[in-house]
C-alpha positions in Angstrom: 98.9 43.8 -291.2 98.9 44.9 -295.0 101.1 41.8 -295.5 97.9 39.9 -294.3 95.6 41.5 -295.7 97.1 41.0 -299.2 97.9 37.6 -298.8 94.1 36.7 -298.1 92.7 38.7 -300.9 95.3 37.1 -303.3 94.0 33.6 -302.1 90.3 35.1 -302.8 91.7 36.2 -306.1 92.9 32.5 -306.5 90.0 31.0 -305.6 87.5 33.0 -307.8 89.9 32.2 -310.7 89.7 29.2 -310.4 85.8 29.0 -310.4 86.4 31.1 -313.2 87.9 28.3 -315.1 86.1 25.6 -313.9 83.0 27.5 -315.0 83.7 28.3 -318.8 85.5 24.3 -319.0 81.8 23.1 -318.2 80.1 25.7 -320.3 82.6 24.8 -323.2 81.8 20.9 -322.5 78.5 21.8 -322.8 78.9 23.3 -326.1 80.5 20.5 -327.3 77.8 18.0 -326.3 75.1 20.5 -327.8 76.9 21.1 -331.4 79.1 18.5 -332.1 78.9 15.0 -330.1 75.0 15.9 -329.7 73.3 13.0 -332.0 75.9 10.7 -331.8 75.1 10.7 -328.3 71.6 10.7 -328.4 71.9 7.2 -330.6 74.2 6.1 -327.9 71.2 6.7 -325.4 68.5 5.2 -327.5 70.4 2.7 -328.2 70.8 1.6 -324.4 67.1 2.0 -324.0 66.3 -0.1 -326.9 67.4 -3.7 -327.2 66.6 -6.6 -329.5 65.1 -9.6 -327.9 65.0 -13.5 -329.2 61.6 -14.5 -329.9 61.0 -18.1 -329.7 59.4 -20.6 -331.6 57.1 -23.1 -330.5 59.0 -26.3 -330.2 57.4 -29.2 -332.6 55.5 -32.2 -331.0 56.5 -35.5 -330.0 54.1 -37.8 -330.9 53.4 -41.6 -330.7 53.4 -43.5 -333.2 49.1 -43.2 -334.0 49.7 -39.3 -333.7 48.8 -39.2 -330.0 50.8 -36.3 -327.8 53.6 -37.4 -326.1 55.1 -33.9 -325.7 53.5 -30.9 -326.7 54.4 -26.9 -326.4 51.5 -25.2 -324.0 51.0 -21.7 -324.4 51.3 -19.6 -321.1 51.4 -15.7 -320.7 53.0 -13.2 -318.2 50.0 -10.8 -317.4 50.9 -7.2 -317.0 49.0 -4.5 -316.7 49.2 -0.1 -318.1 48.2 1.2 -314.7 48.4 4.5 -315.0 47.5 4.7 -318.5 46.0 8.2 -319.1 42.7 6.3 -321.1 42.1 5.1 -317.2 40.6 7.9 -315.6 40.7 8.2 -311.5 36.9 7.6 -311.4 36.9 4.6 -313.6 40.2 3.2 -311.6 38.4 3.8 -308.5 35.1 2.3 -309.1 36.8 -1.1 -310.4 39.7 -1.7 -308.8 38.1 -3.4 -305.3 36.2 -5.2 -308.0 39.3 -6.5 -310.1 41.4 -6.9 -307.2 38.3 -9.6 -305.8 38.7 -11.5 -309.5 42.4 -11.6 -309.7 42.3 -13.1 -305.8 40.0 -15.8 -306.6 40.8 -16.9 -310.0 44.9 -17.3 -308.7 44.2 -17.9 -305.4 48.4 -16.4 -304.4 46.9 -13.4 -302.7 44.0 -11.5 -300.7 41.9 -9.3 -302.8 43.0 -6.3 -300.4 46.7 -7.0 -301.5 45.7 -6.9 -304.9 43.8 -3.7 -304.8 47.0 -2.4 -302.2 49.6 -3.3 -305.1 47.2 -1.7 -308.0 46.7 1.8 -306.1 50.3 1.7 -305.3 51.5 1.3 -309.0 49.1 3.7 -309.7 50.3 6.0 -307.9 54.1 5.5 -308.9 52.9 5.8 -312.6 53.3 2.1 -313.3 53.0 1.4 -317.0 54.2 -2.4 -316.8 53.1 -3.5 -313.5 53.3 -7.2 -313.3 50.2 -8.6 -312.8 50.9 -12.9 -312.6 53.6 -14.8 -314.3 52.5 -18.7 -316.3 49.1 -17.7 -316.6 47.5 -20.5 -318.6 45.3 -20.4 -321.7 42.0 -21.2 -319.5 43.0 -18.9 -316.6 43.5 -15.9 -319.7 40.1 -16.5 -321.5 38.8 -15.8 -318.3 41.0 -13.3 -316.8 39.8 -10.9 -320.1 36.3 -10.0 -318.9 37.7 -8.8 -315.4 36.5 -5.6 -314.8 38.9 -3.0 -316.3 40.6 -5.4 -318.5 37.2 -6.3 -320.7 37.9 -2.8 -322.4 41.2 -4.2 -324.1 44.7 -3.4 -324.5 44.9 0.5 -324.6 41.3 1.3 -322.7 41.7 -1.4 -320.1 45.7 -1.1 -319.6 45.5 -5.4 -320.6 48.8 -6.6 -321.6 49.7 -10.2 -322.6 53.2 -11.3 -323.3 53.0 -15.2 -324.5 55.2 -17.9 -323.9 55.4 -21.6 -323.9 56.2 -24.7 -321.8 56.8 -28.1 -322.4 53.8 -30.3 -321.1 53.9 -34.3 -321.4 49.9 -34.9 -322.0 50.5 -38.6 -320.3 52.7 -37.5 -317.6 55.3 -39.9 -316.7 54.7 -42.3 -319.4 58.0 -42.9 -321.4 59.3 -39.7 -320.0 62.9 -40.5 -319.9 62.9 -41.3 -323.5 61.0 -38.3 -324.5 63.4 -36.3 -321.9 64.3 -32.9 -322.2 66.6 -30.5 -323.4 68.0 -27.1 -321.5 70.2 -25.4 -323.1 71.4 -23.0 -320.5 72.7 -25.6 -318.7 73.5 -27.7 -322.0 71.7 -30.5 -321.3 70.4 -32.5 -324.0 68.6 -35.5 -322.7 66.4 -38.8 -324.6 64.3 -37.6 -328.0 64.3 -33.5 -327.0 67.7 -34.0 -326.9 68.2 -35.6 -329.9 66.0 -34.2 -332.3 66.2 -30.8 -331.3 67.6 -29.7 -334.8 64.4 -30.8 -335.9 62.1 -29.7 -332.7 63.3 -26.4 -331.8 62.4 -24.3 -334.7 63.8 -20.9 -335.5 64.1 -17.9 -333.0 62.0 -14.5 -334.1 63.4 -11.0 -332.6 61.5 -8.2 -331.5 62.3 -4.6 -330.5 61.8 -4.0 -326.6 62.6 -0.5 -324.9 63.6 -0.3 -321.4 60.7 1.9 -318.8 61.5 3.4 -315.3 60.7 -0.3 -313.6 64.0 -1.5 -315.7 61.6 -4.3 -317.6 61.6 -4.4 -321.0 58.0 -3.3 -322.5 57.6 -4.4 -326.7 57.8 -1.3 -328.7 55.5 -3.1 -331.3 53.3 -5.7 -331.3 54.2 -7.7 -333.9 57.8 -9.1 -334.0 60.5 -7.5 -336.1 61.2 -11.4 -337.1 58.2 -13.7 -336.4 59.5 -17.3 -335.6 59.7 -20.4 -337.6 57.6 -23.1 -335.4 59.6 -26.3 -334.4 58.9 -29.7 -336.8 57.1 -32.4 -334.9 58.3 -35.9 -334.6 56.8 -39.4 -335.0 58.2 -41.5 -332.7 57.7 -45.7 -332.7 56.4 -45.6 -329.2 52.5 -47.3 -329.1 51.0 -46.0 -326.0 49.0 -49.0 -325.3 51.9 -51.8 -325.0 54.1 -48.4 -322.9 51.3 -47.9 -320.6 51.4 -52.0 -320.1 55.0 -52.3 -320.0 55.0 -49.2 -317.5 52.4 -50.4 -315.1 53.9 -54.3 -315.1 57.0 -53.2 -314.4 56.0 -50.6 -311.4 53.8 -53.4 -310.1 56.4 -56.4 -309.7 59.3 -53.9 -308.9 56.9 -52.9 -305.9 56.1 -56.6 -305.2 59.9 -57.6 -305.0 61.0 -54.2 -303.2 63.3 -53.9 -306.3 66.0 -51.0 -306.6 65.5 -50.7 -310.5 64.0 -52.3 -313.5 63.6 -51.6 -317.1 61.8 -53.6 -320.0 62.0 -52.8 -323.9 59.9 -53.9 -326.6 61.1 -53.4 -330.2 60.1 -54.8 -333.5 62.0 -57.8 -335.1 62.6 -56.7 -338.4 63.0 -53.0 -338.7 64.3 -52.8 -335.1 60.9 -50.2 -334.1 61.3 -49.7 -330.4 57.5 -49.8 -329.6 57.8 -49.6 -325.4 60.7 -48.9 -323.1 60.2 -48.3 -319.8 63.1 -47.1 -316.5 61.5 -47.3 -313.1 64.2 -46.5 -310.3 62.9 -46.3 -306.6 63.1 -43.4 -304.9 64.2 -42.8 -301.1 60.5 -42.5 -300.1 60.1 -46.1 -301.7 58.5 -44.6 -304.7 59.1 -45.3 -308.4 59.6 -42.7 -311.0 61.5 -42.6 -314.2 65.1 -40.6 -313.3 67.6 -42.7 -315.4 67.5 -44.4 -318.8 68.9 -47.9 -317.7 68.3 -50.2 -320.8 70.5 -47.2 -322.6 73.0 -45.7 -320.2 73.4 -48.4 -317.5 76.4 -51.1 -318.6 76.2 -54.1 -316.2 77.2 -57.8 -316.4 74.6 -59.7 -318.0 75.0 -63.0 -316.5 73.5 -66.0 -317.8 71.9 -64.1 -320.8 75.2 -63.7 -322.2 75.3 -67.4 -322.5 73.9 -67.7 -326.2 77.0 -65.5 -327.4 79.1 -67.4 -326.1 77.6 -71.0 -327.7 77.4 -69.2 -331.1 80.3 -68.2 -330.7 81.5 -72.1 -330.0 78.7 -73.3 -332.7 79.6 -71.0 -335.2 83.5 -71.7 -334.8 82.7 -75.5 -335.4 83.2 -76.8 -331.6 79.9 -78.2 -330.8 76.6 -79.5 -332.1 73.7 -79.9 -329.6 73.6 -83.1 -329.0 77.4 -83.2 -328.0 77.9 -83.9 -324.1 79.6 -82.6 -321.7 80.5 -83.9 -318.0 79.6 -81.2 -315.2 80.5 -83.8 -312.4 78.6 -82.8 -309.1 77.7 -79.5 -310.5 81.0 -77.4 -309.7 84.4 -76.9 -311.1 87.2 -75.1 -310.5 89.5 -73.1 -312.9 92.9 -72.1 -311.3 91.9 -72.2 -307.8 88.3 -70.5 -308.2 85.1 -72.2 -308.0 82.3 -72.1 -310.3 78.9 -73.6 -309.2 75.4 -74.7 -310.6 72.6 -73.2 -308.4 70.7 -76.1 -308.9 72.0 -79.7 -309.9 70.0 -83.1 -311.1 72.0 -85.4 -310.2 72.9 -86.3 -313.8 76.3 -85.5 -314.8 77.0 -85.9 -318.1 74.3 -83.1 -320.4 73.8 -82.6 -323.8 75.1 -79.0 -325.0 71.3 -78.1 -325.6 70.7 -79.0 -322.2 73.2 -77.3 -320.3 71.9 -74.0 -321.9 68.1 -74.9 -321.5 68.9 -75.0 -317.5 71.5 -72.6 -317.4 74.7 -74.4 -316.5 77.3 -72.4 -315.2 79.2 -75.4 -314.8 78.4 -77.0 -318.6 79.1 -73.1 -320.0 82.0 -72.5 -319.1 83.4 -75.9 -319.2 82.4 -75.9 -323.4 84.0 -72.8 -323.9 87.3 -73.5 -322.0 87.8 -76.5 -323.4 86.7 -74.8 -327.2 89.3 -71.7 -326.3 91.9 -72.0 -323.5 95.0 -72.4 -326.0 93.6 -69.9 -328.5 91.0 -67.6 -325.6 91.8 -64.5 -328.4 90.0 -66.3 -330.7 86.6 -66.6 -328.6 86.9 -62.5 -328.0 87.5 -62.1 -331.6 84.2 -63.7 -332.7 82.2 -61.8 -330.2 83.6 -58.9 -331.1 82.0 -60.1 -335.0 78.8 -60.2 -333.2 79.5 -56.4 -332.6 78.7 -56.8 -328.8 82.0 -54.1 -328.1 80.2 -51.8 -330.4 77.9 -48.7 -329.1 74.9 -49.4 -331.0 74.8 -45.8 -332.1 71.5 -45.0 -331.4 70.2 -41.2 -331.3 69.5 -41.0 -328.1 72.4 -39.3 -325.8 74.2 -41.3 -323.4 74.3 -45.0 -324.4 77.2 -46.6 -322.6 80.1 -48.2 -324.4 80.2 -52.2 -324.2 83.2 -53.5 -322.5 84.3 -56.9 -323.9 88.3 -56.9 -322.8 90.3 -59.2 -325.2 93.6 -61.0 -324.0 96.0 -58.0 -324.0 93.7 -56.3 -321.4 95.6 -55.7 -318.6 92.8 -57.1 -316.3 92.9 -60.1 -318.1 93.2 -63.4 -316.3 93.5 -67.1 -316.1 89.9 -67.2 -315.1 88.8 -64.4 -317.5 87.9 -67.2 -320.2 85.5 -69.3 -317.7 84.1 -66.1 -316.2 83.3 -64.3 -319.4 81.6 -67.5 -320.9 78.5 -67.2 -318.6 78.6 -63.2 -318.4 80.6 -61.8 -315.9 84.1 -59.7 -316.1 81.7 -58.0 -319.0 79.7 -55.5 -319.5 76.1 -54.6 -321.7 73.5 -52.6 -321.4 70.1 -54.3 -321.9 69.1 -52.8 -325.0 72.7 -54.0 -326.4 72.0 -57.4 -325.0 68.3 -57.6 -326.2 69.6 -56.5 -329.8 71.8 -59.4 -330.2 68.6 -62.0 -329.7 66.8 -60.1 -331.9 69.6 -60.6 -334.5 68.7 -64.2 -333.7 65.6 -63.5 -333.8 65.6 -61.8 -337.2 67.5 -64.6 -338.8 71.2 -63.3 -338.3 70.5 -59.8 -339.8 71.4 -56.8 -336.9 69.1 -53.8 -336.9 69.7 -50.5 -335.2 67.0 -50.0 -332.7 64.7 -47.2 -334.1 63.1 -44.6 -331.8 61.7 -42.2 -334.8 59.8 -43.1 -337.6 59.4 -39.9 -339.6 59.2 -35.9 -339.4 56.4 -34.2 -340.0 55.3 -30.4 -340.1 52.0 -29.0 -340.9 50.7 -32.7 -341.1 52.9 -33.2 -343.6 55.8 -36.1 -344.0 58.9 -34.3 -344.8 61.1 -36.7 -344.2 61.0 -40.4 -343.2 63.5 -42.8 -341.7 64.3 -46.5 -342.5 65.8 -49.1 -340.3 69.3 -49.6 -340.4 71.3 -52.6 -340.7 74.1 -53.3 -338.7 75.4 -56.6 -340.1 73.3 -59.0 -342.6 74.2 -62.1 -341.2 76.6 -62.1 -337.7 76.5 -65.9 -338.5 75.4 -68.8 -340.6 71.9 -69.7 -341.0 73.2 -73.0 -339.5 73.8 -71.8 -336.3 71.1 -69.5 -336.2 68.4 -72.0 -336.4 71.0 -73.9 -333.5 70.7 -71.2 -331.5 67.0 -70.5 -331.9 66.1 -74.2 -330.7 68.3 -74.0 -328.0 66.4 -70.6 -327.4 63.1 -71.9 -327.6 64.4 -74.9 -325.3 64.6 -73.0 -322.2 60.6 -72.2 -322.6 59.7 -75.9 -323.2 61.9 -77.8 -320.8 63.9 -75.1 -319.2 64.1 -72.3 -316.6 61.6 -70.5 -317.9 58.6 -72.9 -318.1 56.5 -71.1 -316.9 56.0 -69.4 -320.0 55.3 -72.9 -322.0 51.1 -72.3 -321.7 51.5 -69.2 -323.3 48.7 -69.3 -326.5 51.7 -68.4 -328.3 55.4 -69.8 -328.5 57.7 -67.8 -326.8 61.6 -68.3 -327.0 64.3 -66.8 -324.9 66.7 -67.1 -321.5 66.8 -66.2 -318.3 69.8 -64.2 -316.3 70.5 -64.3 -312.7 73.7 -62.5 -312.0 75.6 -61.4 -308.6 76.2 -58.0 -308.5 80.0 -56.6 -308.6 80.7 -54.7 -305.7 83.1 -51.0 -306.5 86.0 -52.8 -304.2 85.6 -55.9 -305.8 84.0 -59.2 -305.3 80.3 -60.1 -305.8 77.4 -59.1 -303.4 75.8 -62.7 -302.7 72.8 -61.1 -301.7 71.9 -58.4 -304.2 71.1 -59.8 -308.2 70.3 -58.9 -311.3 67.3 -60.6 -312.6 67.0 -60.2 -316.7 64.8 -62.2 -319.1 65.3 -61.4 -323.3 63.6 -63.4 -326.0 61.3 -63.2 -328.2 57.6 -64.4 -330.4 56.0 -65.6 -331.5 58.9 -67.9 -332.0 57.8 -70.1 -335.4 57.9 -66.7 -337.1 59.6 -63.9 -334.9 57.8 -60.2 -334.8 59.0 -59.0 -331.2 61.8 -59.5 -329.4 61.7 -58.1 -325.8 63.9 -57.7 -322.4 63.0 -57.2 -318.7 65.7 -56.8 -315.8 65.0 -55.9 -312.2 67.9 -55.2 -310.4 68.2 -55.8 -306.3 64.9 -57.8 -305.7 64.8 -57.8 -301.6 61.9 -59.8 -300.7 63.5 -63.4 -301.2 62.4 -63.8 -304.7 65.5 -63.5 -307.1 65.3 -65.9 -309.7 64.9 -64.5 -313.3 61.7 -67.4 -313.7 60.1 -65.7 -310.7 60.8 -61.8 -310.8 61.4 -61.3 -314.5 59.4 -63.4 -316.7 56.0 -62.4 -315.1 56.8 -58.7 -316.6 57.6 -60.2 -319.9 54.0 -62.4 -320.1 52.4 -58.8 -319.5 53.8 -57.2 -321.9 53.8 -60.2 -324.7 50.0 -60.9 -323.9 49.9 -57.2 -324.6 50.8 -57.6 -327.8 49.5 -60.8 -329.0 46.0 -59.7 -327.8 46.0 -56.0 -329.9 47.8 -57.0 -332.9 46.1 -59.3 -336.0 49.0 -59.8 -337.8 50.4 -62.3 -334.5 48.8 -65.8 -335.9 48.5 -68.9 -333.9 50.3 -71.7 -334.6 47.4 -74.9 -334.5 49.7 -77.3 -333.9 51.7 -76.0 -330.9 47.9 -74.6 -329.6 47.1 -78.8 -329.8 50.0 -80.2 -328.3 49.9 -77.1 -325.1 47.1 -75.2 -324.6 43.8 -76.2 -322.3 41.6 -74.8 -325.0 39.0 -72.4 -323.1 35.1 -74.1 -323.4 32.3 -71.9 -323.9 29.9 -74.9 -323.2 26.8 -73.7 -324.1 24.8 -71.7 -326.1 23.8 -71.0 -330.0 26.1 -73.2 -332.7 26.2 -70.2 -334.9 28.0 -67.5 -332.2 30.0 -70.5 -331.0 31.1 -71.2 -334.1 32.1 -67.6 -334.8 33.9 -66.7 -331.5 36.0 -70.1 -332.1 36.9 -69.3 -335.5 38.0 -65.8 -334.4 40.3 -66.6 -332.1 41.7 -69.4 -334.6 40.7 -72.3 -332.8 40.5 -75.8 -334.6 36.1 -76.7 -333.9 35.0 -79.8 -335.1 30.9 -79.3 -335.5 30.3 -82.1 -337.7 28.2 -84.0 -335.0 26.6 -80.9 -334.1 23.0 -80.3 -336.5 20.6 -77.9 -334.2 20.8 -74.6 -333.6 22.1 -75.0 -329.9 25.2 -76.6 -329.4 27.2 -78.1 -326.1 31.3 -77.6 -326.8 33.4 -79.9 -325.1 37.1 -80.9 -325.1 38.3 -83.1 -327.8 41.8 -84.5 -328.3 43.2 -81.7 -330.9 40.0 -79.5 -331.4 36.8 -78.2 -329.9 33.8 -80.9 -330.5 30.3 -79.3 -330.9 27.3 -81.5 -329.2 23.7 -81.1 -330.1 21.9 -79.4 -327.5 18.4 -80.3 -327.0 15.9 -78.1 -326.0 12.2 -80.0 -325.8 9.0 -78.4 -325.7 7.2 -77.9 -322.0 10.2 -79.4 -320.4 13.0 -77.0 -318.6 15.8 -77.0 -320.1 19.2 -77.5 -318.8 21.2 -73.8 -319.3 24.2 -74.7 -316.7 27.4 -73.3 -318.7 25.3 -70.9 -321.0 25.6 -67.2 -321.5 23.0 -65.1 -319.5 21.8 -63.7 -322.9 21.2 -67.3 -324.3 19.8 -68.7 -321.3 16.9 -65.9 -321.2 16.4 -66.4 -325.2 15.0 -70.1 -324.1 13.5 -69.8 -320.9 11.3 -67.3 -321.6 10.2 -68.5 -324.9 9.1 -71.6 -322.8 7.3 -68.9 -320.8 8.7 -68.7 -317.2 9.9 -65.6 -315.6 13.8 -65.1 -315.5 15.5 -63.5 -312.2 19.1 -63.3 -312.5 21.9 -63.1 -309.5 25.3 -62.3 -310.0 27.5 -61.9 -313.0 29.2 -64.3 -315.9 27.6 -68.0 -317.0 24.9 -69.9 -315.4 25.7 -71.9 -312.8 23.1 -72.9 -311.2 18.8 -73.1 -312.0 16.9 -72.8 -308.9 14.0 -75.1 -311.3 15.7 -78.2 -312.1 15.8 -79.7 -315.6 13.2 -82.0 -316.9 10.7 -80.0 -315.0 7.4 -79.6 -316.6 6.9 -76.1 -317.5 4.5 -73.6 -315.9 3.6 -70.6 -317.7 4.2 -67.3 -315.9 6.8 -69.4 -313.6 10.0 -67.9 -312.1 13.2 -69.6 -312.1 16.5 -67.5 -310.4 19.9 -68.2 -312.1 23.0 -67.6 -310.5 25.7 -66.6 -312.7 29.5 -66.7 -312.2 33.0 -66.1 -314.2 
C-alpha cells in the first residue's frame, strides 16, 4: 500500500513540476517580448496592418484626328460608407436610415430599400467603419448620391466615403474599336493603339498608405496620396470620324446584303501614308457584325487577282513586256504540268494585248506572260518582288501584323506550277493593308510609305512630340513603269472589270480580286471567295488610295465588281464630297459624266452653284435675270427665260423658292404639294393672270 501511495504522489510531484516549468518558460517569454523584442515587434505588426498601394494615373486620350474622343478615361467611385462613426448618433441613424436606404434603392435600382436599410443596421451594429455601399458608381449617379440624407453632412459627419477610379469609355462605341483596342496588363495583352502607345498613354502610378480594419479591406490612412500620379499623354491619331463612320456603316451594310463571313476596308493618304479609316466587321454566330479581329493587319490570305500588278511590274520593270505586246490565251485555258488554269469569262478573242489581259483579269494571259518571262530563271521573278518589299512586315505600330509569305525557289513547297500559280496570287500570302500599300507606292509615284496611325502626342493641349511619315523605299521602280502600271491601273475602270466605277465625277484607278479560298487540307473551296478591290483617286493626281475585301459572300453574288466595289464608291464619294483640295478634272467630267441640270431658275444662283462644283457653264446666250440650263456638248448652256407681264409663266423644273418669287409677284396665290422642283402647274402657261388667283404646284426630287 505505501509502495502505492508513494508512487502516485511522486507522479503528482512530477506533474506539478512540470507546470512549474512550463509556467516560468511562458513568464520568461513574456519578458522577453516585453523588454527586448518588444518594438521590433510592434513594427512587425504595424507593418502588416499598413501597406503601400499603386495609385493610378488617368490614362491619356485617344483622339481623332480634329480632337474628337475616340477613347477617353471616365471617372467612377466605389462608395463606402463610416457606419458606426461615433459623429452618427443612434437618433440621427435612426431617423434617416429608412430614408437613405429608399434613395440608394432607387437611384441603383440592384436592391429593395428594406435590404438596404437591413444591410445598414446590420453594419451598424457590427461596428462597420468601411461598409461597402456600391462599386462603379458614376460621376452623375455621385453628384446626386451626395445630398442623400446622412451623406449631405460630408465625409466625417455623414460617414461619406468616396474612393475614385477610372474606366476606359469609347465615346463612339464600336467605331474603329479594334484599332483603338485595348491593353490588360494582367493578362498581358496589348492590343491596336492602347497597345501600342501605352508608354505614352498610361502615365505614371502614385502610391498611397492604406491600413488594414476588422472587415480585412484596406481603408486610406490619408487622403491625399503619399505620391500623386503623373496623368497619361493623349494621342492624335489620323483616324477622321466622318469617312470611319462611312466606311463602317458601308461595309456592315453590303456584308449584311451578301451574308458575308468578314470584310475590312482601309483608307490612307497617298503621300504621307495617314491611315484616315479602317474598318473589321466579322459576323458573329447570331448573324451579327461586330469588330473582334483586325483583318487588314493580322489576317495573311492569298490575294488573288490583285496581286496581278506585281507581277507585270515585276515583268515591265525587268524589260519583258510593253503594253501593247500580245499574248495568245487560246480558248481561255491552259495548262502547266498537268494543272489547268482557266479564265472565268472568255471573248472569244484569243490573242490580247498585255494591257488588256490585266484590264479583264486574265488568269490565262497572267500567268502565261510571266512563265514565259521566268520559267528558266523563276528566282529571278521572286527576287524582284521581294525588291517591291512585299516579304517584308510593314512594321507598323500596331501589334500583330502578319508576316508576308512570298516562298522563293529553294522553298521546299516549291513547285513546277508555283511560277504560274504565284503570277495571279495564289501559293502567297498578304494581308490587305500590305497589298493596298504597294498600289499606293504606285500610286505615289514609286515612293513606299509606312502606313501611319498617329500623327502627334500631345499633353495639356500641348504638342510634345510629332511624327512624320516614313519612307520605305524612294522608288521600288522606274518612273517608266510606274506610269505603265498606272494606265494599265486606270484601265480596268475605263474598259475593265470594274466599270462600274467609270461615272464616277472623279477618275478612279485600281483592280479587282476574286480568289478561291484554300482549304487547311488542301485544295480550293469552289464555293467560298475572297472578294478585294484596291486602287486609288483621284487618278490624274493621286491623294487616296483605298482597299475593300469581303470574304465568303453566300448569297450568289461573288464577283469583286459586284460585292466589293460598291463599298469602295461609298467610301471615295465620302471623300471627294468633304474635302476641297479633291479638284475635278474638266476634261474627263466632258468626255463621262451626265452633267446634273438644274433647269430653271435665277442666272445669278445658277451660275454660282455651277461654278462651285467646277462645272464648265457657258451663259453667253443667256442676258436676263432668269435663266433655262440645258445640256450642251462639253458644258452647261444657259437659255433666257422669259417671264411676261399678266401671262403665267412656265416654272416646270424651277426651285420652289424661285417659283413663288414669280408667281406671286404676278399676284396669284401659291399652294404647294410635295417636296423638291416643280413638276407640274395646275394653271397652265400662257394663261392670262387673275389677281388673288390660286395655282397648286406639285413638287418632286
Amino acid at each position: 500500500m505505501k509502495s502505492v501511495k508513494t508512487d502516485i504522489l511522486w507522479r503528482v510531484y512530477l506533474v506539478y513540476f512540470g507546470m512549474l516549468i512550463f509556467g516560468l518558460a511562458i513568464i520568461i517569454k513574456v519578458l522577453q517580448i516585453q523588454f527586448v523584442e518588444g518594438d521590433e515587434l510592434l513594427a512587425e505588426a504595424q507593418k502588416q496592418s499598413m501597406k503601400y498601394f499603386r495609385v493610378e494615373a488617368i490614362r491619356g486620350n485617344i483622339c481623332a484626328e480634329d480632337g474628337s474622343l475616340l477613347a477617353t478615361s471616365v471617372p467612377i467611385f466605389d462608395i463606402r460608407m463610416d457606419v458606426a462613426s461615433p459623429l452618427i448618433t443612434n437618433t440621427d441613424f435612426n431617423n434617416n436610415v429608412g430614408a437613405l436606404a429608399k434613395k440608394l434603392s432607387n437611384l441603383f435600382g440592384d436592391k429593395t430599400r428594406y435590404q438596404y436599410k437591413k444591410n445598414l443596421i446590420q453594419a451598424r451594429r457590427r461596428g462597420n467603419r468601411y461598409f461597402l455601399i456600391k462599386r462603379n458608381v458614376t460621376y452623375e449617379q455621385l453628384k446626386e448620391l451626395r445630398i442623400f440624407p446622412i451623406f449631405e453632412r460630408g465625409k466625417y459627419r455623414g460617414g461619406l466615403i468616396i474612393t475614385p477610379k477610372v474606366k476606359r469609355a469609347k465615346p463612339f462605341n464600336h467605331l474603329a474599336a479594334r484599332t483603338i483596342g485595348y491593353e490588360n496588363e494582367k493578362e498581358n495583352l496589348h492590343v491596336g493603339l492602347e497597345g501600342a502607345y501605352a508608354r505614352y498613354l498610361k502615365g505614371k502610378e502614385g502610391t498611397q498608405l492604406r491600413k488594414r480594419i476588422n472587415s480585412g479591406d484596406w481603408k486610406p490612412v490619408y487622403d491625399e496620396n503619399e505620391v500623386e500620379p503623373l496623368d497619361g499623354k493623349d494621342i492624335i491619331t489620323t483616324i477622321d470620324v466622318d469617312i470611319q463612320d462611312v466606311a463602317e456603316s458601308s461595309l456592315l451594310e453590303h456584308l449584311i446584303a451578301n451574308k458575308a463571313a468578314w470584310g475590312c476596308a482601309v483608307l490612307m493618304e497617298v503621300q504621307t501614308g495617314e491611315i484616315k479609316a479602317i474598318a473589321n466587321l466579322k459576323r458573329n454566330t447570331n448573324g451579327t457584325y461586330s469588330e473582334s479581329y483586325n483583318y487588314a493587319v493580322g489576317y495573311a490570305v492569298e490575294p488573288g487577282s490583285t496581286f496581278k500588278l506585281p507581277s507585270l511590274v515585276a515583268a515591265i520593270e525587268d524589260g519583258y513586256y510593253d503594253l501593247d505586246d500580245t499574248i495568245d490565251i487560246g480558248k481561255g485555258w491552259v495548262v502547266f504540268h498537268g494543272l489547268t488554269i482557266k479564265d472565268t469569262h472568255f471573248d472569244g478573242k484569243s490573242k490580247k494585248a498585255v494591257r488588256e489581259t490585266f484590264e479583264l483579269s486574265s488568269n490565262v494571259g497572267i500567268s502565261k506572260l510571266i512563265y514565259k518571262a521566268y520559267s528558266k530563271q523563276p528566282q529571278k521573278y521572286i527576287d524582284r518582288i521581294y525588291s517591291f518589299h512585299l516579304n517584308e512586315p510593314l512594321g507598323i505600330e500596331i501589334p500583330g501584323e502578319a508576316t508576308p509569305y512570298i516562298k522563293e525557289t529553294k522553298s521546299k513547297s516549291w513547285s513546277a506550277v508555283s511560277l504560274p500559280f504565284m503570277s495571279y496570287g495564289y501559293e502567297l500570302q498578304l494581308t490587305p493593308l500590305q497589298i493596298m500599300t504597294f498600289y499606293n507606292t504606285i500610286a505615289n509615284n514609286g515612293t513606299m510609305v509606312k502606313p501611319m496611325f498617329v500623327k502627334e502626342v500631345k499633353q495639356g493641349g500641348k504638342t510634345i512630340e510629332k511624327f512624320s511619315p516614313t519612307i520605305i523605299d524612294n522608288s521600288i521602280c522606274s518612273a517608266a513603269t510606274i506610269e505603265m502600271a498606272k494606265e494599265m491601273l486606270e484601265g480596268v475602270v475605263q474598259n475593265g472589270t470594274a466599270q462600274s466605277l467609270k461615272k464616277s465625277p472623279f477618275k478612279i484607278a485600281g483592280k479587282t480580286g476574286t480568289a478561291q479560298i484554300a482549304q487547311p487540307g488542301g485544295g480550293y473551296n469552289k464555293t467560298n471567295y475572297n472578294a478585294s478591290f484596291v486602287g486609288y483617286f483621284p487618278a490624274d493626281d493621286p491623294k487616296f488610295s483605298c482597299i475593300v475585301v469581303i470574304s465568303k459572300p453566300s448569297t450568289g453574288r461573288y464577283y469583286a465588281s459586284s460585292v466589293a466595289v460598291p463599298v469602295f464608291r461609298d467610301i471615295a464619294n465620302k471623300v471627294y464630297a468633304t474635302n476641297l483640295d479633291i479638284q475635278v478634272d474638266q476634261e474627263y467630267l466632258a468626255d463621262n459624266i451626265n452633267y446634273p441640270v438644274y433647269s430653271t431658275g435665277y442666272k445669278d444662283e445658277i451660275e454660282e452653284i455651277y461654278n462651285a462644283l467646277n462645272i464648265p457653264i457657258d451663259s453667253a446666250s443667256s442676258n436676263s435675270e432668269w435663266a433655262v440650263s440645258i445640256k450642251a456638248d462639253s458644258a452647261i448652256r444657259l437659255k433666257t427665260k422669259i417671264i411676261k407681264e399678266n401671262v403665267i409663266p412656265n416654272v416646270k423644273g424651277m426651285g420652289v423658292k424661285d417659283a413663288i418669287y414669280v408667281l406671286e409677284n404676278l399676284g396669284l396665290k401659291v399652294k404647294i404639294e410635295g417636296r423638291g422642283f416643280v413638276r407640274s402647274q395646275s394653271v397652265l402657261p400662257g394663261t392670262r393672270v387673275t389677281k388673288g388667283r390660286e395655282i397648286i404646284l406639285k413638287l418632286s426630287v
